[in-house]
N, CA, C and O atoms as a MOPAC input file, in Angstrom:
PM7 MOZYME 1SCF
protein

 N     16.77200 1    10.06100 1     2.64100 1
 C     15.47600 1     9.68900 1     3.20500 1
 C     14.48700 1     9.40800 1     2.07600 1
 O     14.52700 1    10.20000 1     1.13400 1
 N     13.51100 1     8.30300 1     2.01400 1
 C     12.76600 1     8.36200 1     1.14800 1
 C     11.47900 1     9.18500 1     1.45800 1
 O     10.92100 1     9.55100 1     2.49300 1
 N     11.19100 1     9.35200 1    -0.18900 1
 C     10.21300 1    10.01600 1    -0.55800 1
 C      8.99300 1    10.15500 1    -0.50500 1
 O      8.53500 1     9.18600 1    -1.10900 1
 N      7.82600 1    11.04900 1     0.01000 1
 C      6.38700 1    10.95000 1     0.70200 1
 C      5.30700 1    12.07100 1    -0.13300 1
 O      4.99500 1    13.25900 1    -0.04900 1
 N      5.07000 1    11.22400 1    -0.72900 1
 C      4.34000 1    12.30100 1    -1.79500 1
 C      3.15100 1    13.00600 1    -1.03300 1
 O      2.42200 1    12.39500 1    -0.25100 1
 N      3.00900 1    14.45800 1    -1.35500 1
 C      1.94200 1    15.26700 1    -0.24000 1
 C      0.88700 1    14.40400 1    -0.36300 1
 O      0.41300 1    13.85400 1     0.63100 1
 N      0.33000 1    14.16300 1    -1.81200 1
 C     -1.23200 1    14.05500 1    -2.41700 1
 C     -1.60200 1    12.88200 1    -1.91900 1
 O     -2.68800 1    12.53200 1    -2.38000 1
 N     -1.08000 1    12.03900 1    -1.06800 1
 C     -1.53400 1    10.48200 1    -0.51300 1
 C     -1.89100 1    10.42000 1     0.95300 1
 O     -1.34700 1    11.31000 1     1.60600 1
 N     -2.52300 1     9.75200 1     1.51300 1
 C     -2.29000 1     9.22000 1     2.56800 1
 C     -1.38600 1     8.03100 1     3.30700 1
 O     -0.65600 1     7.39300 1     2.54900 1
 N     -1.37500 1     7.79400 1     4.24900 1
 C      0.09900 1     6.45500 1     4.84300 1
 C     -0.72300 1     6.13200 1     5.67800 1
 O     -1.67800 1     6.72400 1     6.18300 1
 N     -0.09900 1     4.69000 1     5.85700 1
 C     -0.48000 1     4.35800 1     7.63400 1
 C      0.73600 1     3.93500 1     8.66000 1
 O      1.78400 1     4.06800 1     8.02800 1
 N      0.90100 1     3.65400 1     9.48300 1
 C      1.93600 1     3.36500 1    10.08400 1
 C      2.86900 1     2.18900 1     9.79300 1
 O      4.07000 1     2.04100 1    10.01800 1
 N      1.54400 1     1.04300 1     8.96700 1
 C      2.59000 1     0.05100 1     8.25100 1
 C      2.75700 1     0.32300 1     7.22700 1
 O      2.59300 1    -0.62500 1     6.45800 1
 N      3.11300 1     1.51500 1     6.63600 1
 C      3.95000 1     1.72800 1     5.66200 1
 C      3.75000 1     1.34100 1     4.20400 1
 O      4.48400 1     0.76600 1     3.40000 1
 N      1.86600 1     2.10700 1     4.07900 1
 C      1.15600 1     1.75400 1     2.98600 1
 C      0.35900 1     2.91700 1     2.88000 1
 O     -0.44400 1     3.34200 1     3.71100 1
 N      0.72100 1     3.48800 1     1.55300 1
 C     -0.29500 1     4.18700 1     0.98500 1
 C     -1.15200 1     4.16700 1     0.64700 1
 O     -1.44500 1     3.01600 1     0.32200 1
 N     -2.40500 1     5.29300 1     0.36500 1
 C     -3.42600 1     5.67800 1    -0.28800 1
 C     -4.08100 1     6.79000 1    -1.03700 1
 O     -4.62200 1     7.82900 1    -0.66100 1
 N     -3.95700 1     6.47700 1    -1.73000 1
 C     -4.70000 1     7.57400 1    -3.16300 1
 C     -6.31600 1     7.19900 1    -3.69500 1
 O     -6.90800 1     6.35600 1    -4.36900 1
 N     -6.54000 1     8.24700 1    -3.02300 1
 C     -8.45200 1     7.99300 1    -3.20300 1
 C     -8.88100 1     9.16700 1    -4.30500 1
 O     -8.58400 1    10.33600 1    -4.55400 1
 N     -9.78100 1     8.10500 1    -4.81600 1
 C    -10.22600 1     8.90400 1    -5.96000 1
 C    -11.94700 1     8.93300 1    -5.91900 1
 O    -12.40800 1     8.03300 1    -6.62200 1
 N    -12.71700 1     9.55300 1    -5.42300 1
 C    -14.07900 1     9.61600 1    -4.88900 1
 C    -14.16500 1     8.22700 1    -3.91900 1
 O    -13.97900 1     8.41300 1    -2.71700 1
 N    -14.40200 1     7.02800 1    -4.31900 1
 C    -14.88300 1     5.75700 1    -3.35200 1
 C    -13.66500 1     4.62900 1    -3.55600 1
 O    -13.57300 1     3.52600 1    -3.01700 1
 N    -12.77200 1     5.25700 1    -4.49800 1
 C    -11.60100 1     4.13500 1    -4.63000 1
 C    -10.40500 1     4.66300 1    -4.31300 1
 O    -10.09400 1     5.85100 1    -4.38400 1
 N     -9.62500 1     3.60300 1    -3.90100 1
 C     -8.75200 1     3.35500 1    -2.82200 1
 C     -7.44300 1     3.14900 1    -3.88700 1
 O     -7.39600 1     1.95600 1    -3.58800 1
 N     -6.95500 1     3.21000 1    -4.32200 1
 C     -5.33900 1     2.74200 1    -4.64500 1
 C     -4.67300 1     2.76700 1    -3.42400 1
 O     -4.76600 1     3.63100 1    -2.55300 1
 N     -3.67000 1     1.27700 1    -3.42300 1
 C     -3.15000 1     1.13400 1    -2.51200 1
 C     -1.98700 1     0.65500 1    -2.75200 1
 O     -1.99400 1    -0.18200 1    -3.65500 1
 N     -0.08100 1     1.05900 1    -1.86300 1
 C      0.83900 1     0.30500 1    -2.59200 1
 C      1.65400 1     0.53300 1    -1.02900 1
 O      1.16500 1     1.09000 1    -0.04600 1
 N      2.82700 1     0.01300 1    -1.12600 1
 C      3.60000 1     0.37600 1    -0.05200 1
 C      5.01100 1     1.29400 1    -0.68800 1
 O      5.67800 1     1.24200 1    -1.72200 1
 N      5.02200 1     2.39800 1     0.96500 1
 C      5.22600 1     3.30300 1     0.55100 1
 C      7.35200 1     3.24700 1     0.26300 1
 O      7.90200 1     2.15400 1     0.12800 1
 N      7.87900 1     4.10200 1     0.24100 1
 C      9.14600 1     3.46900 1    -0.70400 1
 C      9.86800 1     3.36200 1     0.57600 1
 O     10.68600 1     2.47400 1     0.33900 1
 N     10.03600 1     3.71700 1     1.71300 1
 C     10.46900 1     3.86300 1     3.09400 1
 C     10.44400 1     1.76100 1     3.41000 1
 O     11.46100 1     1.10000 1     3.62400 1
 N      9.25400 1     1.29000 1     3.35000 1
 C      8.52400 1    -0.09600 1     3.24200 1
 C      9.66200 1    -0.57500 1     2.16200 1
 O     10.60300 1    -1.22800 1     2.61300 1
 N      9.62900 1    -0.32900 1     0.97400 1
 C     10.63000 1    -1.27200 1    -0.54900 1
 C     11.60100 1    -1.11800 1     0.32600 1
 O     12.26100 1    -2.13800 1     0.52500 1
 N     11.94000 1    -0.07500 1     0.97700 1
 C     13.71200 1     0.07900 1     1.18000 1
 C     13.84400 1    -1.04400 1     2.32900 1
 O     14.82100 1    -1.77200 1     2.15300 1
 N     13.26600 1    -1.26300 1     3.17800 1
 C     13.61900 1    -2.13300 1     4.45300 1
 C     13.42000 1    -3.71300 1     3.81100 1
 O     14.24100 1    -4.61800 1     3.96400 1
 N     12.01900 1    -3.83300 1     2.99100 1
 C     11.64200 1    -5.10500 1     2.74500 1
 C     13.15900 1    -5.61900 1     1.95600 1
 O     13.89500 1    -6.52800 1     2.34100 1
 N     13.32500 1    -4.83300 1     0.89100 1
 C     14.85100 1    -5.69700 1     0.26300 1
 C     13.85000 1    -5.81400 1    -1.43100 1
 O     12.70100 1    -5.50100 1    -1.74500 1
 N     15.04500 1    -6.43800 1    -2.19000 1
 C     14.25600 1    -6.30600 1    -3.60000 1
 C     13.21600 1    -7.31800 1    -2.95600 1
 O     13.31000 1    -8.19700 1    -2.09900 1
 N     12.17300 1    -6.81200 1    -3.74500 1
 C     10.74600 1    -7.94100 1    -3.95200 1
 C     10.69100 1    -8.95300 1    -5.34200 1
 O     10.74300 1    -8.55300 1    -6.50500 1
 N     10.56900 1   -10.42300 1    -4.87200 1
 C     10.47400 1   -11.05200 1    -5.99300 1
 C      9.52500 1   -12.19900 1    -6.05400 1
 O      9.53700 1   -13.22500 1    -6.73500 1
 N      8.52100 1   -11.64700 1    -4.96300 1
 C      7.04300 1   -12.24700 1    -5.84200 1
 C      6.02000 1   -11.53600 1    -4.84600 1
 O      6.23000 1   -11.25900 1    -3.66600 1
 N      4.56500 1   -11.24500 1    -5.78400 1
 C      3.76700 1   -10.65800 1    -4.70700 1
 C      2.12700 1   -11.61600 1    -5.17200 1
 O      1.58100 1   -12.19200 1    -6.11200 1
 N      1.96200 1   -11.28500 1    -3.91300 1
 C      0.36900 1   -12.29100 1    -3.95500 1
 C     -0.39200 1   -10.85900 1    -3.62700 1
 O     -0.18800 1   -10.00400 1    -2.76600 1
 N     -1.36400 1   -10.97800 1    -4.70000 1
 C     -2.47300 1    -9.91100 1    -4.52400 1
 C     -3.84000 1   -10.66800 1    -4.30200 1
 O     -4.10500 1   -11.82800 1    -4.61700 1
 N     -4.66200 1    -9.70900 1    -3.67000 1
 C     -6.39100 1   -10.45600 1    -3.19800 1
 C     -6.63800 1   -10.48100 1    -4.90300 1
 O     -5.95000 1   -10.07500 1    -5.83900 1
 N     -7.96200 1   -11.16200 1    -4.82200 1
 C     -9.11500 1   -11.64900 1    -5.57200 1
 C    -10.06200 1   -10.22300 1    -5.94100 1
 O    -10.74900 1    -9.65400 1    -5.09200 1
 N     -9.97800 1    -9.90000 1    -6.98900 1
 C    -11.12300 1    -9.01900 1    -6.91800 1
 C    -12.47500 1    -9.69300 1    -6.49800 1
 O    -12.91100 1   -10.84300 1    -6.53500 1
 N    -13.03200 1    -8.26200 1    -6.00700 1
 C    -14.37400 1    -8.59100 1    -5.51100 1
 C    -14.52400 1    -9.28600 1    -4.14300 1
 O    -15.64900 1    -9.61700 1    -3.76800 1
 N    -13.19300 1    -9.57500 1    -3.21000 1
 C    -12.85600 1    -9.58200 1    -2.14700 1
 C    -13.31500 1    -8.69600 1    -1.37400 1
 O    -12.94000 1    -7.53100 1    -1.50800 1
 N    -14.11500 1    -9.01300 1    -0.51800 1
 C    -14.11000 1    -8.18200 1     0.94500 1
 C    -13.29500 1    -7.67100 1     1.88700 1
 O    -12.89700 1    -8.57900 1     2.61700 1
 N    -12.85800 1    -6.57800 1     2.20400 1
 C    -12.03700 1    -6.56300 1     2.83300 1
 C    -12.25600 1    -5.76700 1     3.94100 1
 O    -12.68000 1    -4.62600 1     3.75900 1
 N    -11.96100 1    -6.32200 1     5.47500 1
 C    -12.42400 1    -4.89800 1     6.39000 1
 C    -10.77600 1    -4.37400 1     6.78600 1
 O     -9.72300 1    -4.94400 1     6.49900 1
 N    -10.97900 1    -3.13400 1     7.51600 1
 C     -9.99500 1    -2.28600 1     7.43200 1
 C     -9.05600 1    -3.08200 1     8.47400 1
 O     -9.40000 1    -3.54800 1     9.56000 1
 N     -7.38700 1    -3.13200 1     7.68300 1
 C     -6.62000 1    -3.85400 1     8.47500 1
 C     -6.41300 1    -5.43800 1     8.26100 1
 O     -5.38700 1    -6.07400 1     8.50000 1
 N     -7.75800 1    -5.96900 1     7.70200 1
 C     -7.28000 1    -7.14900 1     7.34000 1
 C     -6.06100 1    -7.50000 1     6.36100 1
 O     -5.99300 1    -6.65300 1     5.47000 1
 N     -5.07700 1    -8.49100 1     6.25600 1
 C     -4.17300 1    -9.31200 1     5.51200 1
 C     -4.30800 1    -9.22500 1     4.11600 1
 O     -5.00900 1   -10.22900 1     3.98300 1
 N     -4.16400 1    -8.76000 1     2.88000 1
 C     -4.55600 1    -8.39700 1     2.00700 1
 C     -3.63100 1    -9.02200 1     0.68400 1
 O     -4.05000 1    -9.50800 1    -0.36700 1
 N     -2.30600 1    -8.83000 1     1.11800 1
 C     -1.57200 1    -9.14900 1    -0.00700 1
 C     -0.21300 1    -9.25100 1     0.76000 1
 O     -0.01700 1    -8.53700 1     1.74300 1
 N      0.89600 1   -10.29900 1     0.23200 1
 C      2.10400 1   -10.23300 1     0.20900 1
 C      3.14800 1   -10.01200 1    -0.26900 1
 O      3.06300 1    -9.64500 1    -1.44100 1
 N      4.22900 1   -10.08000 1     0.16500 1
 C      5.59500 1    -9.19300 1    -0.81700 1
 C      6.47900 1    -9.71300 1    -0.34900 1
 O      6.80300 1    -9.42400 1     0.80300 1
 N      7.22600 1   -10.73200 1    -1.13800 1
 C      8.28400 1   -11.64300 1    -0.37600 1
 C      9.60200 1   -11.11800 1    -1.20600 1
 O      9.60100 1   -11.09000 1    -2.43700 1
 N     10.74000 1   -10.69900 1    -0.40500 1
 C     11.94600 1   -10.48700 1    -0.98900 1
 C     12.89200 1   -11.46700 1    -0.57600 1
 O     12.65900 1   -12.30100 1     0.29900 1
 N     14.10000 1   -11.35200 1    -1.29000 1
 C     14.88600 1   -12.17400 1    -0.63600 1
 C     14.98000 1   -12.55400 1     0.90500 1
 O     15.45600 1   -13.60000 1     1.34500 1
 N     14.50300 1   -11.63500 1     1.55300 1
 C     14.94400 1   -11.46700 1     2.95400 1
 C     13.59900 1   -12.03000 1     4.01700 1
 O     13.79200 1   -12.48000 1     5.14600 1
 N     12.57900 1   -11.92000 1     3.53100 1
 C     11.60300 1   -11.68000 1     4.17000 1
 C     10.43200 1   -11.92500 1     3.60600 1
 O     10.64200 1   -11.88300 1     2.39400 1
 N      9.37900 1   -12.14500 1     3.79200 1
 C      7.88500 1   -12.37300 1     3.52000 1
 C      6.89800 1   -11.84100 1     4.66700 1
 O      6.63000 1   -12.21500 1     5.80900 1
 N      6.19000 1   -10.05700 1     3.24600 1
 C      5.96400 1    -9.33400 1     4.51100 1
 C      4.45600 1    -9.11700 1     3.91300 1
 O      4.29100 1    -9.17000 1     2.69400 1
 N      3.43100 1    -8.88800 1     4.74200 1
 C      2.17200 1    -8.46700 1     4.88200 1
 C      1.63000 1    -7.14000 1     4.26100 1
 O      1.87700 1    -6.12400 1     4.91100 1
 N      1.18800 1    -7.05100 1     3.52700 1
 C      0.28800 1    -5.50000 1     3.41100 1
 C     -1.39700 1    -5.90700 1     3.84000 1
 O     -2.12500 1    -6.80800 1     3.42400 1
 N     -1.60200 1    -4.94800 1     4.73000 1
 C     -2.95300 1    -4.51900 1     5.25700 1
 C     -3.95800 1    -3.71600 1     4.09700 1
 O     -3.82700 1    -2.89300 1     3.19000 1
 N     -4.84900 1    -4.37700 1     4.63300 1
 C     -6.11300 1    -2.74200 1     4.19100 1
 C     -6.17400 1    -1.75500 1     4.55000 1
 O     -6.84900 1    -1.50000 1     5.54700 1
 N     -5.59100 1    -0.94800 1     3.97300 1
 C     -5.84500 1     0.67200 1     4.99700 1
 C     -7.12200 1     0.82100 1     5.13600 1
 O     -7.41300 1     0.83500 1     6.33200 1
 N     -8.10700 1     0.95100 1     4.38400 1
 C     -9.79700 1     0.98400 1     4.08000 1
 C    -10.16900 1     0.00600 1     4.41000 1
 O     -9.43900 1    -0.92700 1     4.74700 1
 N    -11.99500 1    -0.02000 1     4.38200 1
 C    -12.68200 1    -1.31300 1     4.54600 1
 C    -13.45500 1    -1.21100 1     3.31000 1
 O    -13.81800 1    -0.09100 1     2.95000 1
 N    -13.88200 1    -2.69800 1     2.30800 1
 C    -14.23300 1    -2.44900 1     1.12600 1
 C    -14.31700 1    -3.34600 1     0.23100 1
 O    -14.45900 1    -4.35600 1     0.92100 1
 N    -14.32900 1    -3.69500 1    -0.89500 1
 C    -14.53700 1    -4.75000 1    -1.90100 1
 C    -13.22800 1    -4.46100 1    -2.85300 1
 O    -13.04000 1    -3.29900 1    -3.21200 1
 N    -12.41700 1    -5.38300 1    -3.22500 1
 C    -11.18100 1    -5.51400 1    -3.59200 1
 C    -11.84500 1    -5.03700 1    -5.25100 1
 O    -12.84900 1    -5.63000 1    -5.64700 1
 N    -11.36300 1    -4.22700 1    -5.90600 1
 C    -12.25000 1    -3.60500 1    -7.32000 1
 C    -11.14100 1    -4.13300 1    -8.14300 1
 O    -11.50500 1    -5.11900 1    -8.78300 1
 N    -10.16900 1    -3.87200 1    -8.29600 1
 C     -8.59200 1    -4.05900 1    -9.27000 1
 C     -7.39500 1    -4.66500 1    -8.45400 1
 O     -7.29200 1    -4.58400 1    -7.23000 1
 N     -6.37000 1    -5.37700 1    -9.42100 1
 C     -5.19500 1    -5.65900 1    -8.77000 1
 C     -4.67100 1    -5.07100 1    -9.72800 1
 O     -5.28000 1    -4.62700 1   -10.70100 1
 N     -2.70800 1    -4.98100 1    -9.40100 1
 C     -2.03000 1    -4.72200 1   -10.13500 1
 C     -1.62000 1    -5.88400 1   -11.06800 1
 O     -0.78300 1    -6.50800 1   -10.41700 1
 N     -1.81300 1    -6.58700 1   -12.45700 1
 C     -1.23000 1    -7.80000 1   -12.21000 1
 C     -0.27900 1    -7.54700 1   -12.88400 1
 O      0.15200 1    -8.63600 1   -13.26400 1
 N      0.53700 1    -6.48500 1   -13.40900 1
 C      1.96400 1    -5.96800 1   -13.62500 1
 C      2.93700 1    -6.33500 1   -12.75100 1
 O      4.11100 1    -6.55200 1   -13.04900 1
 N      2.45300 1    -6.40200 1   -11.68300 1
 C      3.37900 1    -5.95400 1   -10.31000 1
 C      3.71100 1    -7.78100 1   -10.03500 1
 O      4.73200 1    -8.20600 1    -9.49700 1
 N      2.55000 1    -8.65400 1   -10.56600 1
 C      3.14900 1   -10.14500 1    -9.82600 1
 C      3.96100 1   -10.68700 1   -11.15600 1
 O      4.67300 1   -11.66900 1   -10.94500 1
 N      3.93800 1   -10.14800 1   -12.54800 1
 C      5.36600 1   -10.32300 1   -13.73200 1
 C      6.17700 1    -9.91000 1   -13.31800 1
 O      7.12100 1   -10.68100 1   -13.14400 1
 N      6.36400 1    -8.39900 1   -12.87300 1
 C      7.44500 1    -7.64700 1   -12.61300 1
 C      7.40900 1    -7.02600 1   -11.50600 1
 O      7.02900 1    -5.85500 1   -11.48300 1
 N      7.94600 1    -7.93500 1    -9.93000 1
 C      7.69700 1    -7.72700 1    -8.84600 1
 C      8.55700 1    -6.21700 1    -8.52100 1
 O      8.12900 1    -5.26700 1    -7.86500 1
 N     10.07800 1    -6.35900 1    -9.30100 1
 C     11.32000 1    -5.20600 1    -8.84300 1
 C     10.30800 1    -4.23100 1    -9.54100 1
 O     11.05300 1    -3.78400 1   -10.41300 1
 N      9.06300 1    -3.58600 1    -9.74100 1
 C      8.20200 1    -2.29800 1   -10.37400 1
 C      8.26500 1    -1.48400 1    -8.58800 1
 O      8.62600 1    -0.32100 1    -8.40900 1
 N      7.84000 1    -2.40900 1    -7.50700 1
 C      7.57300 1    -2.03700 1    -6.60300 1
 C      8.49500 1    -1.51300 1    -6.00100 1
 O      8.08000 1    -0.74500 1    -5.13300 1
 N     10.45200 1    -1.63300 1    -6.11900 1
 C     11.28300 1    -1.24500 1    -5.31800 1
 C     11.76800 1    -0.05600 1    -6.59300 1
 O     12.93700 1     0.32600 1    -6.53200 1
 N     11.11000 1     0.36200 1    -7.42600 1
 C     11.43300 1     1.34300 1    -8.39600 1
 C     10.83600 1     1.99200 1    -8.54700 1
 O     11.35800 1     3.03400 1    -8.94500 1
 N      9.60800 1     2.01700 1    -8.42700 1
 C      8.63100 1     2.68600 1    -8.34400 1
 C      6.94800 1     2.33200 1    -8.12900 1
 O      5.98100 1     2.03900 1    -8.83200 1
 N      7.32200 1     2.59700 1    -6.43900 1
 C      6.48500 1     2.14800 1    -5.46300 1
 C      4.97300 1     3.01700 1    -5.20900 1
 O      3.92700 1     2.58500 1    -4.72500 1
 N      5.34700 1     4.61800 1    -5.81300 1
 C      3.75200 1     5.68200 1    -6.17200 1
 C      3.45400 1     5.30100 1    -7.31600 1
 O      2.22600 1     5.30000 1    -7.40100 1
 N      3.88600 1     5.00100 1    -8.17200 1
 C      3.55500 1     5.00200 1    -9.67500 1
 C      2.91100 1     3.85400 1    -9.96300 1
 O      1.91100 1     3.52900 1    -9.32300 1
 N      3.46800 1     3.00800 1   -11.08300 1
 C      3.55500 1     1.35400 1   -11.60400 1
 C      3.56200 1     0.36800 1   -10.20500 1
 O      3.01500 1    -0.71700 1   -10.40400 1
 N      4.00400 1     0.53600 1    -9.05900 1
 C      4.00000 1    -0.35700 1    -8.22900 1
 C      3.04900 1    -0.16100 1    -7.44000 1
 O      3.24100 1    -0.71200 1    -6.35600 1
 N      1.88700 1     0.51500 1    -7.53600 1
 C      0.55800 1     0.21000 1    -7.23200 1
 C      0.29500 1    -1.19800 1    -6.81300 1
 O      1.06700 1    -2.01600 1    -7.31300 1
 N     -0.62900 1    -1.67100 1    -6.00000 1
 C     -0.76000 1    -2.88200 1    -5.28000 1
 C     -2.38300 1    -3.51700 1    -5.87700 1
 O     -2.48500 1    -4.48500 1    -6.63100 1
 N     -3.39900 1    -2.81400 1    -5.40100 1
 C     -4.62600 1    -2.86000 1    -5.36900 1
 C     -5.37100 1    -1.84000 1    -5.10100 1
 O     -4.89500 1    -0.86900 1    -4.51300 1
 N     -6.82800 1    -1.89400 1    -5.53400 1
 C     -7.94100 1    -0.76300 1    -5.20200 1
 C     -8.85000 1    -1.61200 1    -4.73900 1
 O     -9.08100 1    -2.81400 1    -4.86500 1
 N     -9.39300 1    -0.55500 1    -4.07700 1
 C    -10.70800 1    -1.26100 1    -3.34300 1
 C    -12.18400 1     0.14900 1    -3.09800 1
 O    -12.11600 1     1.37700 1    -3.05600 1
 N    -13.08300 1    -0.58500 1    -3.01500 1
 C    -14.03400 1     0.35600 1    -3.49700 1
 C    -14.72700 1     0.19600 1    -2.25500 1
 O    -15.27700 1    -0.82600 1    -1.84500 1
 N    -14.62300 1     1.60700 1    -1.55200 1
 C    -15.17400 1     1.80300 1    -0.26800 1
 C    -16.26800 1     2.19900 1    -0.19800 1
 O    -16.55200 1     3.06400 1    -1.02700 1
 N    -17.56700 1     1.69700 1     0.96900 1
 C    -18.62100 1     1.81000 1     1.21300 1
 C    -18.94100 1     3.36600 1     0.66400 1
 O    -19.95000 1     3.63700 1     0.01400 1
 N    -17.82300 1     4.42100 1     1.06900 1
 C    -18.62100 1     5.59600 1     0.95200 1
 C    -17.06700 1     6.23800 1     1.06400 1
 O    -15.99900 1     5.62900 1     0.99200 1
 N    -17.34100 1     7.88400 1     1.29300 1
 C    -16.05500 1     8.77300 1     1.13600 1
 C    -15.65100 1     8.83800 1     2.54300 1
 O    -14.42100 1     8.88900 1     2.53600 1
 N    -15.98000 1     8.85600 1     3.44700 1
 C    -15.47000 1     9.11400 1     5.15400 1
 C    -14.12700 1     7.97800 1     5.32600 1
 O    -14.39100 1     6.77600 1     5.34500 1
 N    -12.87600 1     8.38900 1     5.43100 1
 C    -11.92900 1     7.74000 1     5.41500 1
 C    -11.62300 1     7.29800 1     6.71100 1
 O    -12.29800 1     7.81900 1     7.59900 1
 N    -10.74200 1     6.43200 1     7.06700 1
 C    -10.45200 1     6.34200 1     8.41400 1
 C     -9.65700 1     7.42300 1     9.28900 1
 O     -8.58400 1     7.71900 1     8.76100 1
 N     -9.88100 1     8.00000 1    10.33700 1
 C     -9.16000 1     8.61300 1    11.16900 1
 C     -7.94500 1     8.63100 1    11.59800 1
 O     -7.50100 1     9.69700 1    12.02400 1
 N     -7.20300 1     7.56600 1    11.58600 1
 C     -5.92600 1     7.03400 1    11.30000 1
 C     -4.95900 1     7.09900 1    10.27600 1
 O     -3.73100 1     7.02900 1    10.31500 1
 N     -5.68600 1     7.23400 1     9.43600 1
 C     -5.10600 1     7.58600 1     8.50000 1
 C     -3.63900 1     8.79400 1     8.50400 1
 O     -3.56600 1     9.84000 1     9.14800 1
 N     -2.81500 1     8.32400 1     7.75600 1
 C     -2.03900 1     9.81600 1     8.25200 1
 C     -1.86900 1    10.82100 1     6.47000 1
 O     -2.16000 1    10.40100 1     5.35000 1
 N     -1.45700 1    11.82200 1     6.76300 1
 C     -0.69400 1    12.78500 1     5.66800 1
 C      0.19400 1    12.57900 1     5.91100 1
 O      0.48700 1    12.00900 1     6.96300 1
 N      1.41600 1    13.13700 1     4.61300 1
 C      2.76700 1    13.47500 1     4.71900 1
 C      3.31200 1    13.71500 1     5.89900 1
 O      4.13400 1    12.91100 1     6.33900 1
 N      2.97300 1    14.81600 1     6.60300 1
 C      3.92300 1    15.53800 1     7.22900 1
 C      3.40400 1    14.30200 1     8.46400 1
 O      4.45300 1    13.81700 1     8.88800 1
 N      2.69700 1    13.91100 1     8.88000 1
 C      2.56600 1    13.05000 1    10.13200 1
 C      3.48900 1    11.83000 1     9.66600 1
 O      4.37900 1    11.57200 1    10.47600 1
 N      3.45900 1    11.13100 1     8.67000 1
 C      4.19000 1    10.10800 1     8.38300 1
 C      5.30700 1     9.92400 1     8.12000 1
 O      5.95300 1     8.87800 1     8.06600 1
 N      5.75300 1    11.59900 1     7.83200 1
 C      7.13100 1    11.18200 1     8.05000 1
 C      7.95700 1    11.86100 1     9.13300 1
 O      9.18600 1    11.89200 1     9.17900 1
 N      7.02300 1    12.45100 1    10.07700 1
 C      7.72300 1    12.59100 1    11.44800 1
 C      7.70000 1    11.12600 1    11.60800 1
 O      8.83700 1    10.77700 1    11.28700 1
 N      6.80400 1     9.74600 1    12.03400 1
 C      6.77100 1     8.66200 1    11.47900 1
 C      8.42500 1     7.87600 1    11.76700 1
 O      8.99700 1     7.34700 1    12.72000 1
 N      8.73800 1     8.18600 1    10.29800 1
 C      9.78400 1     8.08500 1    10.01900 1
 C     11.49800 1     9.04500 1    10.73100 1
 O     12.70200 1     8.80300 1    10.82500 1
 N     10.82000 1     9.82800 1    10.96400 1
 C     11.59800 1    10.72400 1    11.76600 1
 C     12.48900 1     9.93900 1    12.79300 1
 O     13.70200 1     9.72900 1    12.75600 1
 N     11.14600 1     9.40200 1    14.11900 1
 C     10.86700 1     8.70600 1    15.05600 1
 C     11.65200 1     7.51300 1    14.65300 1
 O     12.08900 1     7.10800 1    15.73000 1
 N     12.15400 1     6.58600 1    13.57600 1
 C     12.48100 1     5.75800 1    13.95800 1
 C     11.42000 1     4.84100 1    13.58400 1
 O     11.76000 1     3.69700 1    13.28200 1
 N      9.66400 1     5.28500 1    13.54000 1
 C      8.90500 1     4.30000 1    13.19500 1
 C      9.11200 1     3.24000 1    11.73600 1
 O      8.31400 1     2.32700 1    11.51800 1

């Protein structure tokens, strides 16, 4: 089973978050690398992008597929990874670490409610989700 680090948050599409006072790191979580297939190109937003929560944000096309990452947050796109669009396979190797996606710098600290922890996300996964 893959791996769900306590210290993050998830969402149901299968994207993390690591907040650090008003910023957002965001990547997909390794459960996500394993289904998508290797990744071999990713489109990241524009810094300084707007983003509201849920909108279309970035892509991750593997051999197999060309798949969507959301905004978990709502916010202004602050950093990309641009490691990750040289060396797309960072993300199916290490998807908490180096395969970081983007940050985004949220209005304020109140996170979304939806949001999940570990243990919710990977009952999640439990389920079949």
């Amino acid at each position: 089973m893959a791996t769900t680090p306590t210290d993050l948050f998830y969402t149901k599409d299968h994207e993390w978050v690591r907040v650090d006072g008003t910023t957002a790191r965001v990547g997909v979580t390794s459960h996500a690398a394993e289904m998508i297939g290797d990744v071999v190109y990713v489109s990241l937003p524009d810094v300084g992008t707007s983003m509201a929560k849920g909108d279309s944000c970035a892509e991750l096309e593997s051999t197999k597929s060309v798949n969507d990452v959301y905004a978990p947050v709502g916010g202004a796109i602050k950093a990309v990874n641009d490691a990750v669009a040289d060396t797309p396979e960072t993300i199916n190797s290490d998807p908490y670490g180096d395969g970081w996606l983007f940050e985004i710098e949220m209005p304020g600290t109140e996170l979304p409610a939806d949001l999940l922890d570990a243990a919710a996300y990977q009952e999640i996964l439990a389920s079949g989700g």
